[in-house]
C-alpha positions in Angstrom: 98.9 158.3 124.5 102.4 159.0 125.4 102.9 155.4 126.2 102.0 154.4 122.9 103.7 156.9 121.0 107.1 155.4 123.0 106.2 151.6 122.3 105.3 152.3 118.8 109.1 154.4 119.0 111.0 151.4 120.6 109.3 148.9 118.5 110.8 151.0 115.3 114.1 151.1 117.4 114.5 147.0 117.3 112.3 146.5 113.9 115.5 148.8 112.0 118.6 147.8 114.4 121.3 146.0 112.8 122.8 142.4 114.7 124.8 144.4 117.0 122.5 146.9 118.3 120.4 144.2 119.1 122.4 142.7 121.1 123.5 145.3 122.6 119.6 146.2 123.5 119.7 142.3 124.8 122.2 142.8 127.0 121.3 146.0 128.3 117.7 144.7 129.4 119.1 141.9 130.9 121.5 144.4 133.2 118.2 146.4 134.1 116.1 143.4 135.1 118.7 142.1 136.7 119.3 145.8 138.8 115.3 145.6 139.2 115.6 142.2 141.2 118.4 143.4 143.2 116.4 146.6 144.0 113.6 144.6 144.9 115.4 141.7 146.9 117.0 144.9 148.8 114.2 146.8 150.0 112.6 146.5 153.3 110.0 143.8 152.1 110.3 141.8 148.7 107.5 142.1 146.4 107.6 138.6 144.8 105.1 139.4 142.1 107.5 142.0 140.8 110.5 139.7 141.7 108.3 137.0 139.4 108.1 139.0 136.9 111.8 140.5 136.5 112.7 137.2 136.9 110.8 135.8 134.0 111.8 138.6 131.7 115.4 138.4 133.1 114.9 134.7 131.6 113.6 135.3 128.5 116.3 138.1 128.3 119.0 135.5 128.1 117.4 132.7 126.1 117.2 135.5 123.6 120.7 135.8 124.0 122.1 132.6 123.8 119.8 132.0 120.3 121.3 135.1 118.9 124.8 133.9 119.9 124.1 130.5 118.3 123.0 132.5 115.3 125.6 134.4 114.8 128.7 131.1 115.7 
């Protein structure tokens, strides 16, 4: 339940941002994926599922980004 009720609150979050605040959000997942990996290429043995998968979304992150940038140029 609690899960939801925070989805349905983030979703709200990006549905009623303005440009910058989205890109701001953007940016600030790609920094967290990116500390993720680093997290996960650091510890004692490397998950690569979960290295896979912050990877991908670390990806799709900045293809985001570069879109909006074009967007906005």
């Amino acid at each position: 339940m609690q899960n939801s009720t925070y989805g349905k609150y983030q979703k709200m979050q990006v549905e009623t941002a303005d440009k910058g605040a989205l890109l701001l959000m953007l940016y600030d997942g790609l920094i967290l994926a990116l500390k993720k990996m680093q997290n996960i290429l650091g510890a004692e043995t490397v998950d690569q599922g979960s290295l896979s998968e912050e990877a991908f979304r670390a990806r799709g992150i900045l293809y985001e980004l570069m879109l909006s940038l074009i967007h906005i140029s």
